[in-house]
VEXDREN-2710 file (C-alpha; in Angstrom, 1 decimal):
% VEXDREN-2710
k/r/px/py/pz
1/UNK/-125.1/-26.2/123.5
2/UNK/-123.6/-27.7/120.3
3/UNK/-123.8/-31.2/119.4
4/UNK/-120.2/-31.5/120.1
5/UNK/-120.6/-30.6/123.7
6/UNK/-123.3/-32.9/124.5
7/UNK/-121.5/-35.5/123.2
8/UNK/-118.6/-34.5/125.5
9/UNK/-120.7/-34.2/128.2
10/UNK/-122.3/-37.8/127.9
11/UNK/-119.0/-39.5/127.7
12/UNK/-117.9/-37.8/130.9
13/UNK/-121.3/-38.8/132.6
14/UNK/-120.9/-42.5/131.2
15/UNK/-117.2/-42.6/132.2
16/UNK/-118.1/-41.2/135.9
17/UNK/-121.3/-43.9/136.1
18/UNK/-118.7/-47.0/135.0
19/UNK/-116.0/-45.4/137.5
20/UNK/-118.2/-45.3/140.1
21/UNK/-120.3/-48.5/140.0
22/UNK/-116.5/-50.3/139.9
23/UNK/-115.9/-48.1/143.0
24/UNK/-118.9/-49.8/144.9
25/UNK/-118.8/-52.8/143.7
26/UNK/-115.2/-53.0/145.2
27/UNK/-116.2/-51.5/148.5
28/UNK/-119.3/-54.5/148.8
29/UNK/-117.1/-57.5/147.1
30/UNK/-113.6/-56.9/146.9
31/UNK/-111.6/-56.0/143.6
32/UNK/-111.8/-59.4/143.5
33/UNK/-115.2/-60.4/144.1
34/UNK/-116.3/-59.0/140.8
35/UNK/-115.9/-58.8/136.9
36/UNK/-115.8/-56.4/134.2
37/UNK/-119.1/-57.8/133.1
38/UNK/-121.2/-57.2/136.9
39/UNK/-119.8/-53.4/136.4
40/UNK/-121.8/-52.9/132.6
41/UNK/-124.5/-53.9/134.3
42/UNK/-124.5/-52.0/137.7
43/UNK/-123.9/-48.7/135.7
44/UNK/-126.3/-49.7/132.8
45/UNK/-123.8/-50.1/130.2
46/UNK/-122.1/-52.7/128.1
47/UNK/-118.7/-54.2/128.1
48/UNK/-118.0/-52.6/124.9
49/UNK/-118.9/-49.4/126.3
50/UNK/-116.4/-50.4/129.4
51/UNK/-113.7/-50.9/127.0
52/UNK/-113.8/-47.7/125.5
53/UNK/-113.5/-45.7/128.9
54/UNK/-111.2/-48.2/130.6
55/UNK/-108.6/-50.9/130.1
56/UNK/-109.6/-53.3/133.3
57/UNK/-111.6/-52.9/136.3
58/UNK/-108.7/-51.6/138.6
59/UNK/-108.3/-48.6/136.0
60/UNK/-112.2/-48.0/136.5
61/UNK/-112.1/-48.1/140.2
62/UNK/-109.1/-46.1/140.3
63/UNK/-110.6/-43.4/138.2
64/UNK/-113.6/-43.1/140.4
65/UNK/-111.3/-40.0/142.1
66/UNK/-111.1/-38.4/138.7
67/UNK/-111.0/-34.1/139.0
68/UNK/-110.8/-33.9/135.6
69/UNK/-114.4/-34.7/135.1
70/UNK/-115.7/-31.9/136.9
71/UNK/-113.2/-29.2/135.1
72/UNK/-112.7/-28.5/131.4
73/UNK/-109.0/-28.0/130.7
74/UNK/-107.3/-24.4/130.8
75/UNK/-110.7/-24.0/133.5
76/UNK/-109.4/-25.4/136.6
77/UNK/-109.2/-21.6/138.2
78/UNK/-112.2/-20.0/138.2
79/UNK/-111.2/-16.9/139.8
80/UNK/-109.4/-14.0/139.5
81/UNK/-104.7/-14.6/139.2
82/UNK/-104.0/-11.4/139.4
83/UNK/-103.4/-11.2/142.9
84/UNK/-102.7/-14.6/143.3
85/UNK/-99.0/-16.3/143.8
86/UNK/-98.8/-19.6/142.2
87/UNK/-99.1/-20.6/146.0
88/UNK/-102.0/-19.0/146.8
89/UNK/-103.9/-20.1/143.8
90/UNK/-103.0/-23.9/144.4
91/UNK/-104.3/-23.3/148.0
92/UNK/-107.3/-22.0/146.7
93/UNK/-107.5/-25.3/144.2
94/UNK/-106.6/-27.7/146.8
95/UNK/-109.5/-26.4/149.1
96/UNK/-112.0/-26.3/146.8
97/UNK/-111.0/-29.5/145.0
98/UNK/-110.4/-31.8/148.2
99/UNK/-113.9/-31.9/149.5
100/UNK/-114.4/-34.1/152.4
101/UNK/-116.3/-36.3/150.0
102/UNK/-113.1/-36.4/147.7
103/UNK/-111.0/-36.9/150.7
104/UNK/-113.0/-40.0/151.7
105/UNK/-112.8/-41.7/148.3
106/UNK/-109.0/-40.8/148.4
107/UNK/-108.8/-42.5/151.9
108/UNK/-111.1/-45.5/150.5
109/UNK/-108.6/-46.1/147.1
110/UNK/-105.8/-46.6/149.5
111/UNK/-107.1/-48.4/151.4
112/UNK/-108.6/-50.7/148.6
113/UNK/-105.1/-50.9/147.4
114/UNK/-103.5/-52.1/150.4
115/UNK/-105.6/-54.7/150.3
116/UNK/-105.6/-55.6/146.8
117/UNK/-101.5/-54.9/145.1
118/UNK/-103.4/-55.3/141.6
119/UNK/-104.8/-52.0/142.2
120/UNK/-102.2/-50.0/143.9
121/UNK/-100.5/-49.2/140.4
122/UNK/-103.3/-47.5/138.8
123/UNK/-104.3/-45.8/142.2
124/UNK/-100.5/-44.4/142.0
125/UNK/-100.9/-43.7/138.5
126/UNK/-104.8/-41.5/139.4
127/UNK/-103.0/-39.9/141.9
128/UNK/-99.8/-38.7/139.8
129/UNK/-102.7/-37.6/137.4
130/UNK/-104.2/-35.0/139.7
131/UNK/-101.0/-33.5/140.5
132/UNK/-99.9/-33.6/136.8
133/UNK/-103.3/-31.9/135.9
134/UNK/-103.0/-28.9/138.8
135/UNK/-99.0/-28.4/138.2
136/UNK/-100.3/-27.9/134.0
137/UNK/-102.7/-25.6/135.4
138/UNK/-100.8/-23.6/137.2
139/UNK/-97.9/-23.6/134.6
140/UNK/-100.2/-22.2/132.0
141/UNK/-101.4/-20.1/134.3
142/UNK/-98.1/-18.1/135.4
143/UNK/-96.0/-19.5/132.5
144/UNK/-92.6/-17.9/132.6
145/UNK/-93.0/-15.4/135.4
146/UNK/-91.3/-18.1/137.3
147/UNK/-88.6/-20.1/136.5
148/UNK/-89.8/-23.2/135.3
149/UNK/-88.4/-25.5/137.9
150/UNK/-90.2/-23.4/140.1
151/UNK/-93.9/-24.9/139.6
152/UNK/-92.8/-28.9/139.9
153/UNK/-91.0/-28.0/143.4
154/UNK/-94.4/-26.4/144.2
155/UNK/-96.8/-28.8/143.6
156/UNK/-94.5/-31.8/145.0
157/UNK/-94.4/-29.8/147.9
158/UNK/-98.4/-29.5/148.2
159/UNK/-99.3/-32.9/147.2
160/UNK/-96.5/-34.3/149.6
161/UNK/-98.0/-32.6/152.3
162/UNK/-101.5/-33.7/151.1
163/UNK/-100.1/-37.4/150.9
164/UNK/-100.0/-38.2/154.6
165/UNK/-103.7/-37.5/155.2
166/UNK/-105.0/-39.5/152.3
167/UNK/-103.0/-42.7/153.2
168/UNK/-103.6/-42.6/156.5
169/UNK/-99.8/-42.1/157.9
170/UNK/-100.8/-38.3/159.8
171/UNK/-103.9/-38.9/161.5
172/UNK/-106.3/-35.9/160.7
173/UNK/-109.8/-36.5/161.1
174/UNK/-113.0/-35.5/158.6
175/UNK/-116.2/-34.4/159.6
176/UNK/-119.2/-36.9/158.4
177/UNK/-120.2/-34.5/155.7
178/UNK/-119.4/-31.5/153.7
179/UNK/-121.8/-29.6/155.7
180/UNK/-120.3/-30.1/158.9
181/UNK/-117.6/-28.2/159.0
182/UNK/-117.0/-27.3/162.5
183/UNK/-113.5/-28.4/163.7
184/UNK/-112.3/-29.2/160.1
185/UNK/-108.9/-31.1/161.1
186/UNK/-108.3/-31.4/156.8
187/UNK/-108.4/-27.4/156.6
188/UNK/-106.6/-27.3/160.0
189/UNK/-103.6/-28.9/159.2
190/UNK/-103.8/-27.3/155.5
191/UNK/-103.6/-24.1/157.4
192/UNK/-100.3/-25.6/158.9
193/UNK/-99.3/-27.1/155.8
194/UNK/-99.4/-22.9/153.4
195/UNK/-98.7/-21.6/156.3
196/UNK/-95.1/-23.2/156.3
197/UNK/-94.5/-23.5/152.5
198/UNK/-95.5/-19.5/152.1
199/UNK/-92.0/-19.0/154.3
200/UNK/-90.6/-21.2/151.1
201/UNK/-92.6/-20.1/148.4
202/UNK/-93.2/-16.4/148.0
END
């Protein structure tokens, strides 16, 4: 590996370690129970180091949901589109992306951000993110075999479906861990959820 991409790859580590350790340290305290300065040294890092990733602590903790940092750009489908729709291959995206572990950070952020309006902005803003980033994906993807109003229809109609679950207005229960997945409501009601948009979206 180059130079270049360890470099990369040690700014995305750093940025996930400062993401998460203002993640827990909002869970144990409350956003505000805490500074900028008890985050540097939860994740081993300075505030100078914070300031580069992140402009306050609600941005960190937000970002703690990130899926960019596990996929590198033009990456994000690593199968196969030939005999994919753009539907089918946001399915596939969505289920793979939205582990129950992702799903229970999701449900955690709103929940944080209920209790705390300071956050709710750059919660919004992480979440309008993560729909920009799949709706670019599948654009480049499928580029003008569609008409181009086409793929932001699409992907509201996914992530407003998603939506519900995460802040907790349709109840749909997780299992405890990613490795139970017997009786699955989250894949369940995604079932539902393609089953009705593929009678919208051929």
């Amino acid at each position: 590996m180059s130079d270049h991409g360890l470099r990369d790859k040690k700014k995305v580590a750093t940025r996930q370690a400062l993401a998460e350790a203002a993640f827990q340290l909002a869970v144990e305290h409350g956003v505000d129970g805490f500074v900028v300065e008890d985050i540097g040294v939860k994740a081993g890092y300075s505030r100078r180091t914070f300031a580069n990733y992140f402009t306050c602590k609600e941005d960190a903790i937000a970002n703690s949901l990130s899926l960019n940092d596990y996929m590198e750009p033009g990456d994000q489908f690593s199968f196969s589109l030939k005999d994919h729709t753009p539907l089918s291959t946001i399915e596939v995206f969505i289920r793979r992306s939205f582990t129950i572990n992702k799903l229970k950070r999701l449900k955690g952020l709103i929940s944080l951000s209920r209790e705390h309006p300071t956050l709710r902005l750059y919660v919004t803003g992480a979440l309008m993110e993560m729909q920009d980033f799949a709706a670019r994906g599948i654009a480049d993807a499928y580029g003008s075999d569609y008409p181009e109003e086409y793929y932001p229809i699409l992907m509201g109609a996914v992530f407003g479906a998603v939506l519900p679950v995460i802040d907790g207005s349709f109840d749909v229960n997780l299992p405890e861990d990613e490795e139970n997945e017997a009786g699955n409501e989250f894949n369940q009601y995604m079932d539902i959820v393609f089953a009705h948009l593929r009678k919208g979206f051929k």
